[in-house]
C-alpha positions in Angstrom: 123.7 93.3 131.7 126.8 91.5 130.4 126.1 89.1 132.6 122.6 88.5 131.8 123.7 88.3 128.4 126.2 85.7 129.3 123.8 83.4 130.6 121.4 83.5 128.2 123.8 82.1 126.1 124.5 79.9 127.9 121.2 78.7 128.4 120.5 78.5 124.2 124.1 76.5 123.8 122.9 74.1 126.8 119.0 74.0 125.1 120.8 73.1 121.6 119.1 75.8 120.1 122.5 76.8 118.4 122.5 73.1 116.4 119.1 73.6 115.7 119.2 76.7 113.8 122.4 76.6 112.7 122.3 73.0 110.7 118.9 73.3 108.7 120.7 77.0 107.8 124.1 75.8 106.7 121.8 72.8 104.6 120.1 75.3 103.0 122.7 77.1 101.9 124.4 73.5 100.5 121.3 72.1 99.0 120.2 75.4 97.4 122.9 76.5 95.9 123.6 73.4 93.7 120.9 75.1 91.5 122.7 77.6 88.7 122.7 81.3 89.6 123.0 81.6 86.1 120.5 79.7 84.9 118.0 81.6 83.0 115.3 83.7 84.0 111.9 83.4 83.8 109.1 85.2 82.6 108.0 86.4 86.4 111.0 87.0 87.8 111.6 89.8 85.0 108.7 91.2 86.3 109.8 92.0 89.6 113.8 92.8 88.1 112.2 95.0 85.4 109.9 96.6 88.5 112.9 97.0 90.8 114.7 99.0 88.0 111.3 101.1 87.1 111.3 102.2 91.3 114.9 103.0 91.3 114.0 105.5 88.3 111.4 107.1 90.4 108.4 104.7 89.0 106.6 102.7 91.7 104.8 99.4 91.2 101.5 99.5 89.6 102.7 103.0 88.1 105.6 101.3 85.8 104.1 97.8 85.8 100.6 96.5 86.6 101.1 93.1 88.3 98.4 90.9 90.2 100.8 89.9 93.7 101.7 93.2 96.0 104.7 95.6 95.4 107.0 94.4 98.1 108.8 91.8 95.5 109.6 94.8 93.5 110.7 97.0 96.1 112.6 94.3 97.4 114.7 93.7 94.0 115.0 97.5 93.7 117.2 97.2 96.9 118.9 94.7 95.5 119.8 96.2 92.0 120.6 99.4 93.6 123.8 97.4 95.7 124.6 95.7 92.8 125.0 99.3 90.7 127.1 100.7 93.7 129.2 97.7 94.0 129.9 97.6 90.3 128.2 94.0 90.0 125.3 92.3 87.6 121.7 92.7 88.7 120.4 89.6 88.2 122.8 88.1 90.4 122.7 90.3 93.1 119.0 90.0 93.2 119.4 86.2 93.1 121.7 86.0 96.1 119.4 88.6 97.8 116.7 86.4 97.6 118.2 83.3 98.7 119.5 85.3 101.4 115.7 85.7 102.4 114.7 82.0 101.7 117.6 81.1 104.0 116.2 83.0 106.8 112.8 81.2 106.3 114.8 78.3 106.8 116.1 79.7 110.4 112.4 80.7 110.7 110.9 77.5 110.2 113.0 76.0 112.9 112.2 78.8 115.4 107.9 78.4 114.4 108.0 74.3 115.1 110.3 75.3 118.4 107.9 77.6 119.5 105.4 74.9 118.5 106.4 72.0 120.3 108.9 73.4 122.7 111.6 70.8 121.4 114.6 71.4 119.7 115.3 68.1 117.5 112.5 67.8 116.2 112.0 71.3 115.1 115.8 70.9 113.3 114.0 67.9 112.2 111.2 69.3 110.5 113.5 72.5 109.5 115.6 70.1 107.5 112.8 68.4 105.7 111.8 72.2 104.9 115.5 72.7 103.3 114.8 69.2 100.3 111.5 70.6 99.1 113.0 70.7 95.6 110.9 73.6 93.5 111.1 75.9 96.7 114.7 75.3 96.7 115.0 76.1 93.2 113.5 79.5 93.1 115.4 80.1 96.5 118.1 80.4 93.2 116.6 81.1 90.8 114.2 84.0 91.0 113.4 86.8 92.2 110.3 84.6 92.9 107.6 87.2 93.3 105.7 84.6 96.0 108.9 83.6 98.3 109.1 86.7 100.1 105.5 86.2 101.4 106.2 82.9 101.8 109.0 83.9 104.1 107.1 86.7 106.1 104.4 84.1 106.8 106.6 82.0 108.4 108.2 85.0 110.6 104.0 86.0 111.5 103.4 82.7 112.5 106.8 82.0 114.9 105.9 85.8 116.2 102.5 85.4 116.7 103.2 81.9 118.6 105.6 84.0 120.6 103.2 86.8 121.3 105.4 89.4 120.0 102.5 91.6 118.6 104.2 94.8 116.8 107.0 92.4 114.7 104.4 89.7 113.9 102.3 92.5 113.1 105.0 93.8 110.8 105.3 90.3 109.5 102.1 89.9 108.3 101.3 93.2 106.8 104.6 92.5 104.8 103.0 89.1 103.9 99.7 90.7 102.5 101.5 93.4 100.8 103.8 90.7 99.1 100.8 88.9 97.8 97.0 89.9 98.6 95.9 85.9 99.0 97.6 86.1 102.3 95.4 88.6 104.1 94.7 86.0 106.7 97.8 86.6 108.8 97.4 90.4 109.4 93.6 89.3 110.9 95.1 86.2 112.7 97.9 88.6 114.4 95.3 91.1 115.3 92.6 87.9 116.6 95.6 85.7 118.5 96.5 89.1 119.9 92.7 90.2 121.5 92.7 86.3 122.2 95.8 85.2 124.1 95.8 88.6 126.1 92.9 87.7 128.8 94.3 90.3 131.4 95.4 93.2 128.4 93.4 92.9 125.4 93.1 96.9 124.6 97.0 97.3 124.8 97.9 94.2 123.1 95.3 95.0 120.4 96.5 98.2 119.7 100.8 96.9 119.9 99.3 94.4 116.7 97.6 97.5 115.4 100.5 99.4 115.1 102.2 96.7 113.6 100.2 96.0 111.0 100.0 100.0 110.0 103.3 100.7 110.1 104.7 98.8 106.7 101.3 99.9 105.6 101.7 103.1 106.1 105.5 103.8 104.8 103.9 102.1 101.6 101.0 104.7 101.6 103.5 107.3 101.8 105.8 106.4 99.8 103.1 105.8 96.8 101.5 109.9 98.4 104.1 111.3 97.9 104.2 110.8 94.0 100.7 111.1 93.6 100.5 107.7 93.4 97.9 106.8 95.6 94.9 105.8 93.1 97.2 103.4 91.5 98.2 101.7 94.6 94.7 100.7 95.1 93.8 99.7 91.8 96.9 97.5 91.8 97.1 96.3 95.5 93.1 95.5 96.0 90.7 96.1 93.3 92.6 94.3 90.2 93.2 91.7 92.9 89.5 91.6 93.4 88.0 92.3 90.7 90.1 92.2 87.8 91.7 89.0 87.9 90.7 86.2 85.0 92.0 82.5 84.7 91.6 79.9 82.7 88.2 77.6 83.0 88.6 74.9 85.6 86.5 73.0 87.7 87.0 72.4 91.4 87.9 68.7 90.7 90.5 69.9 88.1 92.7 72.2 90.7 92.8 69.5 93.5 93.5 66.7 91.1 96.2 69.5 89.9 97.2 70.2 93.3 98.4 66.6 94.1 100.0 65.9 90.5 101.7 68.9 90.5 103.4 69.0 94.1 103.9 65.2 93.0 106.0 65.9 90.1 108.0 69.0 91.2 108.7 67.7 94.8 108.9 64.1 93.8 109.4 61.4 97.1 109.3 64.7 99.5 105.9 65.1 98.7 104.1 62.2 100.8 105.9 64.6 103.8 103.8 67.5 102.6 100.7 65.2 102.3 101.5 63.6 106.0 102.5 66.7 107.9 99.4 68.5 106.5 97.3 65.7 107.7 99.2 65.6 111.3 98.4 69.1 111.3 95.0 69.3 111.0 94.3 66.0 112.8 96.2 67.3 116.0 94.0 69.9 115.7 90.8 68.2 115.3 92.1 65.6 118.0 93.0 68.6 120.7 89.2 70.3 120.3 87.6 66.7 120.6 89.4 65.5 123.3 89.0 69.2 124.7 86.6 69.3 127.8 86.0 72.7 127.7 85.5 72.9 123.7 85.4 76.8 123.3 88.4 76.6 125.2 90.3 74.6 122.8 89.3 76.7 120.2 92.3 79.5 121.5 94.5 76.6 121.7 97.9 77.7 119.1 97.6 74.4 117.1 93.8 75.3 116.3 93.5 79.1 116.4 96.6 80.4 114.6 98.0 76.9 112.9 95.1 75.4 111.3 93.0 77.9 111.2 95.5 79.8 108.3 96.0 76.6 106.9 92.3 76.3 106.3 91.8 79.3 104.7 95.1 78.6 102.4 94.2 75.4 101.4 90.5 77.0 100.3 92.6 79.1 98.5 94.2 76.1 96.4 90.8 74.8 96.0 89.8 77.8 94.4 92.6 79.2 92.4 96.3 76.4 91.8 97.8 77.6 88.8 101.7 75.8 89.5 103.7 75.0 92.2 104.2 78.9 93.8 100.7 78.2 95.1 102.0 75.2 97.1 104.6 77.0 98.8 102.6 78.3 101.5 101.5 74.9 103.1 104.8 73.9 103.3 105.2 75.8 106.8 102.1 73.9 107.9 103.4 70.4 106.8 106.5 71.1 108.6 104.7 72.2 111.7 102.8 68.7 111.5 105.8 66.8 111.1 107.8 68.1 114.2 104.6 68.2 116.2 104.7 64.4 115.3 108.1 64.0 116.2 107.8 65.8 119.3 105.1 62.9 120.0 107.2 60.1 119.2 110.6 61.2 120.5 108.6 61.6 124.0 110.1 59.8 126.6 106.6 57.3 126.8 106.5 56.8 123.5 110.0 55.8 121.6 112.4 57.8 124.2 113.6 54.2 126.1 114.4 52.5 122.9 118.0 53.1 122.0 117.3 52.3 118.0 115.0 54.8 117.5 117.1 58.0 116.9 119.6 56.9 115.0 117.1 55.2 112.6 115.9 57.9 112.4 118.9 60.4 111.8 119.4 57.7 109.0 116.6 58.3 107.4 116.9 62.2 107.5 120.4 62.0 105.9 119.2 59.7 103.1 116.6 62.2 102.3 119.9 65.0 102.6 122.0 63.0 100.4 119.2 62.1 98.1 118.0 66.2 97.5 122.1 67.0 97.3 122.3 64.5 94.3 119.1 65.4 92.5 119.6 69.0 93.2 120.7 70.9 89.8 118.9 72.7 87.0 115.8 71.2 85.8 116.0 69.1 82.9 114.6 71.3 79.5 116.0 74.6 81.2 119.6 74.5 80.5 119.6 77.9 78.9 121.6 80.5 81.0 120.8 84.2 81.7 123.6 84.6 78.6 121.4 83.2 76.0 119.0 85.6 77.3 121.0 88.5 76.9 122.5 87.7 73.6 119.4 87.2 71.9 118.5 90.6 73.8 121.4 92.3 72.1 120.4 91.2 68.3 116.5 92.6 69.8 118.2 96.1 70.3 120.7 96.0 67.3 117.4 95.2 65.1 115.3 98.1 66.6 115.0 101.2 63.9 117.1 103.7 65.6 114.5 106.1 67.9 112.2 103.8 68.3 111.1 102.0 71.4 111.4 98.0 72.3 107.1 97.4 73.0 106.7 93.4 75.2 103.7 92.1 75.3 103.9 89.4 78.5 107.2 89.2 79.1 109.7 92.1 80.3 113.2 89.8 80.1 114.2 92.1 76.7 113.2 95.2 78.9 115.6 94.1 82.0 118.5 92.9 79.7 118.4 96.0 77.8 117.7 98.7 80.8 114.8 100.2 78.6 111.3 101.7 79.7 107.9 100.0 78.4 106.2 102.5 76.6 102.9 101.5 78.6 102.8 100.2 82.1 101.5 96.5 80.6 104.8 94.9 79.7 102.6 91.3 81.3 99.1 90.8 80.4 98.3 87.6 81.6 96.0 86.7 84.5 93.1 88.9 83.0 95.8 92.3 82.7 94.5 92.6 78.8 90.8 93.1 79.6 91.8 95.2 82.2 94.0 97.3 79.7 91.2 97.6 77.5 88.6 98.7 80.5 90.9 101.2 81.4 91.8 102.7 78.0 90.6 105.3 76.7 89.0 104.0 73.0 89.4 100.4 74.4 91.2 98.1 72.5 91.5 100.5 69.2 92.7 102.6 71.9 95.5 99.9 72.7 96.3 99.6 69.3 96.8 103.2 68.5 99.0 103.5 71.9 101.7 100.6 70.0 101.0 102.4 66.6 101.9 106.3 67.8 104.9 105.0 69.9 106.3 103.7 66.5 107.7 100.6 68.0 109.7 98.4 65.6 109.8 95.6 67.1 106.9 93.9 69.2 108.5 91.1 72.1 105.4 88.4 72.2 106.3 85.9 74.8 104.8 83.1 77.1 101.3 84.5 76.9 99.3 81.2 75.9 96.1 82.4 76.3 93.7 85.6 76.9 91.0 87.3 75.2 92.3 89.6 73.1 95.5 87.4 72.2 94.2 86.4 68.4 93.2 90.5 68.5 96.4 92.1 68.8 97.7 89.1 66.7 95.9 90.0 63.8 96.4 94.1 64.4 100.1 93.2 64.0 99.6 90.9 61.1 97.9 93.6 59.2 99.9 96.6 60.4 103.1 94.9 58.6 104.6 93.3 61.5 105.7 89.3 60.7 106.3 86.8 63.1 109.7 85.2 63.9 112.2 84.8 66.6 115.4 86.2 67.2 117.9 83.9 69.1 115.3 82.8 71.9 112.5 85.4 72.2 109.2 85.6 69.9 109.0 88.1 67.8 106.6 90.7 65.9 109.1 92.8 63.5 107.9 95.5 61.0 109.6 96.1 57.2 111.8 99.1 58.4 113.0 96.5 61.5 113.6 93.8 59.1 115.3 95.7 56.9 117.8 97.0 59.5 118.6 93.3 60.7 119.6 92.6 57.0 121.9 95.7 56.9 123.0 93.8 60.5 123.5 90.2 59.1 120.7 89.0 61.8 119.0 86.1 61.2 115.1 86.4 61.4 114.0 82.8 62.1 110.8 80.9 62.4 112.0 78.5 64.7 113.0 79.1 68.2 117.1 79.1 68.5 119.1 79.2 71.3 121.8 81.4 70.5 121.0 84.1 67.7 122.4 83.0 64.5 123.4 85.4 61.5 122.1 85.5 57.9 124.9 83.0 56.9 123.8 80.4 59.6 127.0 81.8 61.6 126.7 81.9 65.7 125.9 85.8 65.9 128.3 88.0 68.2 127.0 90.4 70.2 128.5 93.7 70.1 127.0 97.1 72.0 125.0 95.8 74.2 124.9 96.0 78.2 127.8 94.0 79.5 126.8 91.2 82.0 128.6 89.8 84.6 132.2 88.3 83.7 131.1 84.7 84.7 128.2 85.3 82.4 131.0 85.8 79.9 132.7 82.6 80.0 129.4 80.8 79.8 130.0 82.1 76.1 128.7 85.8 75.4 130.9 87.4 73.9 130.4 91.1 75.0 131.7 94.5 72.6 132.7 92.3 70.3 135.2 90.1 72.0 
């Protein structure tokens, strides 16, 4: 056995397999982490933080928090949240790292898909490394928890095991895809389809190995939401809101293509013509292998047309049908990698370019410029300079304003929640995406019913962030209006505070503003010091909170 083991190793150090996998990893880990750990946090990645904390307190997703994508991202940042609590460490952070941990390993796993793929090494570093500059991926490798990047990542992993027939993990892989976000449902069918397909001489066993694969994630998560009593939720959340529920904002199909393209223009910038030219290798290797096909049917089974286009179809349909921002492009970028080491596989071919002594270190020249290029231009996007310690001070003057007993109520955006380590009253601390007509469908008395839910729990204070549109946004505006509740901001969240709450940041020197502010401020224009409140981490600290009154 050791000395099997010995030369297998031998054969991956002499295949350059080690390089391969090793260099696109060790980039990542350079390029991605010149974005801020402690840059602030965004409206969806308190979702999944303020999720992870409701499952560590016995409250799954769906239960604590209804959310459009699957529970995995929750699960996920409960795991890393609990580490962080037994290592004595801040949450957010840990989470972060966790994640990027997980991007990182996409990294590895695009390089092992476009080896598998073209059965070259260089270019499938190649194509790995492109994979590591794509600029808003990279960022939310950082910056999250990104609630689509684990899907991203297990789609990666379904494709590279599917390539490599491996039917119980790729099945694993692509049930953890689908249950990370429904839109990717194709990859548990195309495991199950390559599996029937590519196994002429066993379809029944390697049927059933996929099978098994694809139920066993599936069926931990059944049992795990069972054994609370969970289950209805879990299907109201995971399919049926999905399918159903689900409401955006009027488009046309021209709008969301043109989107498409200005939007991966602007947050990818240069790297984007890659994305555009490896999708359309992609797809035209694929066209060109069933044309020039004689037996056509036969070429249909072919890897490049089955499994590879065949998912990007159906994910570009989806584009078509609903882009909302850039987490939507995320899961092409695989693909366009795939099409550009296929390409390269083409061109560093012996025939082709192989005799001509220029041609690889042109173009090792030109993957280092686009290296050095994403190292400089790597940082925190320009307009987000605020930290996670604005956040939490402006969180801190939220909690010292609350009338004592009462409960912190958000309306779209859970960030107050996660800084504070308090409990929604209702399981709809984010309504967008159609959640408010959902709420009112499923309330008893409808939207008075709503209403009377915020008015019995006797919340004080009302956070009312970053939803900027739905159908009952004027309604509940109003309902606060004329229930006493004024509108302002406190440091940098948006604000609905009643008399008794405004009263009590008086007694606390708190400013109540109607402009947004940075930092909290006191009633004498002062910077406001936060005292009381959940200490973060200490290299939060020096960014400038100022924690028990220090």
């Amino acid at each position: 056995m050791n000395t099997a083991w010995r030369a297998r190793a031998q054969e991956i150090a002499r295949s350059g397999d080690v390089i391969g996998g090793v260099v696109p990893v060790l980039l990542a880990l350079a390029l991605w982490t010149r974005f801020d750990l402690h840059a602030w946090v965004n409206r969806d990645s308190f979702l999944y933080l303020y999720g992870g904390e409701r499952v560590l307190a016995g409250q799954p997703p769906y239960v604590s928090m209804m959310d459009p994508k699957g529970p995995i991202s929750s699960i996920l940042a409960a795991g890393g949240i609990e580490v962080a609590r037994i290592f004595g460490r801040n949450d957010i952070q840990v989470v972060r790292i966790e994640f990027l941990a997980l991007a990182v390993a996409g990294a590895l796993g695009v390089y092992l898909l476009v080896r598998r793929l073209t059965g070259a090494w260089l270019p499938a570093m190649l194509g790995a490394i492109v994979f590591t500059t794509f600029r808003s991926f990279a960022f939310n490798a950082v910056a999250g928890p990104e609630g689509h990047l684990p899907g991203d990542v297990f789609l990666i992993f379904t494709l590279w095991l599917t390539l490599s027939r491996r039917w119980y993990l790729a099945g694993i892989a692509g049930a953890l895809a689908f249950l990370t976000w429904q839109p990717l449902f194709i990859f548990p069918i195309a495991v199950l389809v390559c599996a029937i397909a590519w196994s002429p001489d066993n379809r029944g066993r390697a049927a059933l190995t996929a099978l098994g694969g694809l139920a066993t994630p599936t069926i931990l998560l059944v049992i795990y939401y069972g054994w609370g009593g969970h289950l209805r939720a879990l299907f109201n959340g995971l399919v049926l809101y999905p399918v159903t529920g689900v409401v955006r904002h009027p488009s046309t199909l021209t709008y969301r293509i043109v989107f498409f393209f200005r939007d991966t223009h602007n947050i990818y910038g240069p790297v984007a013509y890659l994305l555009y030219l490896g999708l359309i290798v992609l797809l035209g290797a694929a066209v060109w292998t069933v044309v020039t096909a004689p037996r056509r049917g036969a070429a249909l089974l072919d890897p490049l047309v089955l499994l590879m286009a065949g998912t990007l179809l159906v994910q570009l349909l989806y584009i078509a049908y609903d882009y909302i921002g850039y987490p939507h492009s995320f899961t092409v970028l695989p693909y366009a990698v795939a099409g550009l080491g296929w390409g390269l596989a083409k061109l560093l071919a012996p025939a082709v370019w192989g005799q001509q002594q220029w041609f690889r270190p042109a173009l090792a020249a030109l993957v280092a410029v686009l290296v050095v290029f994403s190292f400089v231009s790597f940082s925190r996007p320009a307009g987000r300079r605020a930290t996670v310690a604005v956040e939490q001070a402006g969180a801190c003057a939220i909690q010292r304003s609350l009338v004592p007993g009462t409960p912190l109520w958000t309306i779209d955006n859970p960030g107050p929640l996660v800084l504070l380590h308090r409990r929604q009253p209702d399981n709809y601390p984010y309504v967008g995406g159609g959640l408010d007509v959902w709420k009112v469908r499923h309330t008893r008395g409808g939207f008075r019913g709503w209403m009377h839910q915020i008015q019995a729990s006797h919340t004080s204070i009302v956070v009312f962030m970053s939803w900027l549109w739905g159908k009952y946004q004027k309604p509940i505006r109003h309902w606060l209006y004329v229930h006493g509740y004024r509108r302002g901001t406190i440091g940098i969240w948006k604000v609905y505070v009643n008399k008794a709450a405004r009263a009590r940041m008086a007694a606390e020197q708190i400013a109540f503003t109607h402009g947004k502010r940075t930092w909290p401020s006191t009633t004498t224009g002062k910077r406001y010091t936060v005292t009381n409140c959940p200490v973060p981490s200490t290299s939060t600290a020096r960014r400038g909170f100022a924690p028990n009154g220090s």
